[in-house]
C-alpha positions as CSV (number, residue, x, y, z in Angstrom):
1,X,237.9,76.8,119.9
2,X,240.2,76.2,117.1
3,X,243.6,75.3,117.7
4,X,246.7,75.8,115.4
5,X,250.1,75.7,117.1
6,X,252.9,76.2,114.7
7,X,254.7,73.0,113.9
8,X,258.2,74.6,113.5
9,X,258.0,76.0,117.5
10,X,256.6,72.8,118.9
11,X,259.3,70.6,117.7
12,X,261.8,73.4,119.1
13,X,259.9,72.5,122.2
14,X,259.3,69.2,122.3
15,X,263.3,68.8,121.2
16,X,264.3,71.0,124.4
17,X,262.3,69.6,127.1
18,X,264.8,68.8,129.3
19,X,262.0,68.1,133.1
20,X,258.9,68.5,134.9
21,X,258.7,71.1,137.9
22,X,258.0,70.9,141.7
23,X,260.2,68.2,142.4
24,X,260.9,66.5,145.5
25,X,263.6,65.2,147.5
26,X,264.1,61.5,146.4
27,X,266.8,58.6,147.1
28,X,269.6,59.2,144.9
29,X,271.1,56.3,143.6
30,X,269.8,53.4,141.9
31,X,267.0,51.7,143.8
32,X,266.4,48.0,144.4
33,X,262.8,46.3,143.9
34,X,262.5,46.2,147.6
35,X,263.3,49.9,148.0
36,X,260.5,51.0,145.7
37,X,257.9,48.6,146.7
38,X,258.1,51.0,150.3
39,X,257.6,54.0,148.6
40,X,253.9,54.6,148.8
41,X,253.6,58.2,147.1
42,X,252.9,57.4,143.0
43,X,254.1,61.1,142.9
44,X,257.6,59.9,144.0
45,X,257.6,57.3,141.6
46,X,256.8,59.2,138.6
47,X,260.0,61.6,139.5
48,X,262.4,59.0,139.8
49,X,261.0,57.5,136.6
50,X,261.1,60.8,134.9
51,X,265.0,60.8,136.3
52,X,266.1,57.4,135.6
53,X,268.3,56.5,132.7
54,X,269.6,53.3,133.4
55,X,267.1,50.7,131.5
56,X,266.6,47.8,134.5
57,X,265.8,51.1,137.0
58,X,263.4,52.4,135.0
59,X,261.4,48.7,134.1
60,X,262.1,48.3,138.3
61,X,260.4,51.7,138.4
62,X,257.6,50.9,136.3
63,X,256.8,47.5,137.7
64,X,256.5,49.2,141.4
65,X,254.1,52.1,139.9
66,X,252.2,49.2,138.4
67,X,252.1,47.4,141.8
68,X,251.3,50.7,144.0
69,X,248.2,51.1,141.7
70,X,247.1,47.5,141.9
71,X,247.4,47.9,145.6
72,X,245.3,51.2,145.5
73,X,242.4,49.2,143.7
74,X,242.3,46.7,146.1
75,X,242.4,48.4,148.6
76,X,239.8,50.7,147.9
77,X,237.7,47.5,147.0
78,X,238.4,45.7,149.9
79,X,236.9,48.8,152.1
80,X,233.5,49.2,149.8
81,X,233.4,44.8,150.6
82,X,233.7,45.9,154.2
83,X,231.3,48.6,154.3
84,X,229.0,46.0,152.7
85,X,229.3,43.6,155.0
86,X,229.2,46.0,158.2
87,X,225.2,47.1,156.5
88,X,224.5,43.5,156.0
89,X,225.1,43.1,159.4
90,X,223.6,45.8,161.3
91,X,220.3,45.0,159.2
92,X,220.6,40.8,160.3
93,X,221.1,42.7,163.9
94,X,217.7,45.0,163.9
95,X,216.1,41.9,162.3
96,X,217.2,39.6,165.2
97,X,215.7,42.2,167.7
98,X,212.4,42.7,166.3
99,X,212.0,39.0,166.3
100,X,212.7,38.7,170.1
101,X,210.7,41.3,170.6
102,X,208.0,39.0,169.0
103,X,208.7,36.2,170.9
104,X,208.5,37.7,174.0
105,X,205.5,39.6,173.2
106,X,203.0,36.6,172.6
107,X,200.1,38.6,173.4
108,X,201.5,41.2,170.7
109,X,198.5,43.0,168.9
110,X,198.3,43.6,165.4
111,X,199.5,47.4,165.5
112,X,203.0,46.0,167.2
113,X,203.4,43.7,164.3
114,X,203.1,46.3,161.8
115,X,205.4,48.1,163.3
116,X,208.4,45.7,163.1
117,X,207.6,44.7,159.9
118,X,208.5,48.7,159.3
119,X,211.4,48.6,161.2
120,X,212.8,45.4,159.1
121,X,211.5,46.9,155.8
122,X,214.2,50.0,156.6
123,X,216.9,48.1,158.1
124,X,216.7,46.4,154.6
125,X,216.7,49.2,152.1
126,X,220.3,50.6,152.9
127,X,222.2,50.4,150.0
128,X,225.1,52.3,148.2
129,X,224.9,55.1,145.8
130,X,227.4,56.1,143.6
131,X,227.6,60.0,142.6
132,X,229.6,61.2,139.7
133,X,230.0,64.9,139.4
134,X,228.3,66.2,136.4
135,X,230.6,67.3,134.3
136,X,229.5,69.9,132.1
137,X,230.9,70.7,128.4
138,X,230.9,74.2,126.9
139,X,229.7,74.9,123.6
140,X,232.5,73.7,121.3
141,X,233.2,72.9,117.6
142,X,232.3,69.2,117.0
143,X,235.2,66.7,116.4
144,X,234.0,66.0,112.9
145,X,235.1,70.2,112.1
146,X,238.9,70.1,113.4
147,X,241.2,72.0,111.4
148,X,243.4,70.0,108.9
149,X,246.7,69.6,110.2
150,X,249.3,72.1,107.7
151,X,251.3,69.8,106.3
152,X,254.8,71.0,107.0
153,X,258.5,69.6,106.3
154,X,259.0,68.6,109.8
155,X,255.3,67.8,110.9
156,X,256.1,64.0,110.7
157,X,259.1,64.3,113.2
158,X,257.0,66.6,115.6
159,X,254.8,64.3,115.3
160,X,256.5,61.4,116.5
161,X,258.2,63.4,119.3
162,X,254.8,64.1,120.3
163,X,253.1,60.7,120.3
164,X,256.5,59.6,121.8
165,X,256.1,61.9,124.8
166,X,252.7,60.6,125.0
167,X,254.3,57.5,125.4
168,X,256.3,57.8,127.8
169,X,254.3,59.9,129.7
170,X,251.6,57.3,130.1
171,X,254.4,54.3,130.1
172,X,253.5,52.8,133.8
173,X,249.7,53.4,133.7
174,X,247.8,49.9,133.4
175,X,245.7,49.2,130.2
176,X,247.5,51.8,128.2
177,X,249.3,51.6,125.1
178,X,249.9,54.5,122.4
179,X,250.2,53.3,119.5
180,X,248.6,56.4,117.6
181,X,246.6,59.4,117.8
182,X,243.5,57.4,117.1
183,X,242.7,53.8,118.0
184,X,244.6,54.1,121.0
185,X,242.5,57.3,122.5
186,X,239.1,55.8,121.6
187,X,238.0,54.7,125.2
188,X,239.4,57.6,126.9
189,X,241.6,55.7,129.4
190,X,245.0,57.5,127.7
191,X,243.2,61.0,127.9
192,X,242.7,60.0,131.3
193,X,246.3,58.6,132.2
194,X,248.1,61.6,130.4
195,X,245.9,63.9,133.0
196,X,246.9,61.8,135.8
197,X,250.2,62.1,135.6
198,X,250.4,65.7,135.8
199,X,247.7,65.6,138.3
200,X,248.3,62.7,140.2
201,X,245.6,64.0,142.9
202,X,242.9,65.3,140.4
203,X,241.0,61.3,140.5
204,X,241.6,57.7,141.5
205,X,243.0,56.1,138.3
206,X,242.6,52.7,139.4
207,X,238.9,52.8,139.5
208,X,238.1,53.7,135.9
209,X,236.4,51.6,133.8
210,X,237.8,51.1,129.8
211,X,234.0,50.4,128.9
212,X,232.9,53.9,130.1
213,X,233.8,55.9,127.2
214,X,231.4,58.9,128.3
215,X,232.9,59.2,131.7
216,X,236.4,58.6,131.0
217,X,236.6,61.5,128.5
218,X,234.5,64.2,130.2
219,X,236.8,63.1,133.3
220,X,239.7,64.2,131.3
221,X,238.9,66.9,129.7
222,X,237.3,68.4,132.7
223,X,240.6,68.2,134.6
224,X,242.8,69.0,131.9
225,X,240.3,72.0,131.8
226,X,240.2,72.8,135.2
227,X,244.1,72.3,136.5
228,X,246.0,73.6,133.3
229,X,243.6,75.6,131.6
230,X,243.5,73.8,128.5
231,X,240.5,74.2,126.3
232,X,237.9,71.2,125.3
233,X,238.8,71.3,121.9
234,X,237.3,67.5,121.7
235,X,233.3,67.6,121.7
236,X,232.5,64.0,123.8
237,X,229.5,63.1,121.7
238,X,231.4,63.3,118.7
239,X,233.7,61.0,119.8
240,X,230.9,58.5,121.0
241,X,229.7,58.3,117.7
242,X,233.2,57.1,115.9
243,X,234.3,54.0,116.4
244,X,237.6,55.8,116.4
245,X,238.5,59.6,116.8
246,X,239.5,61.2,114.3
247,X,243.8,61.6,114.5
248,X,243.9,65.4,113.4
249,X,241.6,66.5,116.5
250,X,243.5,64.2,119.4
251,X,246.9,65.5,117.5
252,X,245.8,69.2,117.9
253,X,244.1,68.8,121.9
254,X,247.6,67.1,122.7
255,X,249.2,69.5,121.6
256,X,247.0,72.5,123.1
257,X,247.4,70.3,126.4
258,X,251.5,69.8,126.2
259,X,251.8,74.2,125.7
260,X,249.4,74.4,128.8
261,X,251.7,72.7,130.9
262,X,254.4,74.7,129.7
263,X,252.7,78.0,130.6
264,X,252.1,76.0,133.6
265,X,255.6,75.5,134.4
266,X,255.0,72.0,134.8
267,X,257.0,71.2,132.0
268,X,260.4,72.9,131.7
269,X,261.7,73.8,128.0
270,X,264.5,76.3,126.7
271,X,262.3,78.1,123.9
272,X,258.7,79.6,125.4
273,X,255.9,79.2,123.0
């Protein structure tokens, strides 16, 4: 599916965007560090980052959304470590058994033996498995055949406003930095973090891994697809093939993803596209 949004209307929109939907109640005022260290919803956080003006609020903000994720990671590894360990255990346990069992059994006969060498062989073989959804991509025109961008007198400032929006957007997520609409997409993490903060609830950010280019994108373009309707105008093995995607097609899905959320009503503007 092609996309060509006119350049003139987006930067109408883009220059009017004025908030994000669905808010909730949050502390007015300016918080302290200590204040936003308690607040354990990163849903919260993004709202009062969205609302803040004031520049040592917002890096406050920032630096407690960076903190709530690390905690999230940690946490979340800290259980898996413990779930480990509980296994570990309960096998050492049935191990211990059978050999008692043996001891106390002198005159044991061959067929018991066997039979708690089973029972140790199971206790053994537990072991985690991780399932990933499979994600499956529609038919779609590869990356390689986006349309040309129309070069128009204001395309450069829409843009800027654009990749700035991206910015900001994706401003407290770790291991993200938009620089361009290239480079900086090429593992998938931004795709991923732009997502995530419209659909905070959609995945655990805090687990993905840079390195898993495959999984990262089809992640994000499967939610984006899902929650906001917005088409998989990027083909994923395309984009594993280039070293770096091609700044034409991640210019026009951003775009196709920023009028979604409009239609959405998860991003408020004055002019409707």
């Amino acid at each position: 599916m092609e996309a060509g949004p006119d350049e003139g209307v987006a930067g109408a929109v883009f220059a009017n965007e004025t908030s994000e939907t669905n808010p909730s109640d949050t502390p007015s005022g300016i918080l302290n560090s200590q204040q936003l260290s308690a607040i354990e919803d990163e849903e919260v956080l993004n709202k009062l980052l969205d609302k803040a003006v004031d520049f040592d609020e917002r890096r406050m903000i920032r630096a407690a959304l960076r903190d709530l994720l690390k905690k999230k990671r940690e946490k979340r590894e800290k259980e898996r470590g413990s779930r480990q360990d509980d296994l570990r255990q309960q096998a050492l346990s049935k191990a211990g058994t059978g050999r008692m069992g043996m001891n106390r059994g002198q005159t044991s006969n061959h067929q018991q033996r066997s039979h708690m060498h089973s029972q140790l062989s199971a206790s053994t073989t537990n072991s985690f498995t991780k399932t990933t959804g499979s994600m499956a991509n529609p038919a779609m025109a590869p990356a390689h055949q986006c349309s040309p961008v129309v070069a128009e007198p204001n395309m450069k400032n829409v843009k800027q406003m654009l990749l700035d929006w991206c910015r900001a957007k994706t401003e407290p997520y770790e291991g993200v930095e938009i620089r361009n609409f290239s480079s900086s997409w090429s593992d998938g993490i931004a795709f991923c973090a732009l997502v995530h903060r419209f659909f905070p609830d959609a995945f655990e950010y805090s687990i993905l891994n840079p390195n898993a280019r495959k999984d990262n994108f089809e992640l994000a373009f499967s939610t984006a697809e899902r929650l906001a309707d917005c088409p998989p105008l990027l083909d994923v093995e395309d984009l594993l093939r280039m070293r770096e995607p091609d700044w034409k097609c991640v210019y026009t899905y951003i775009q196709e993803f920023y009028r979604c959320l409009v239609e959405k009503g998860l991003v408020k503007t004055k002019n409707k596209l």
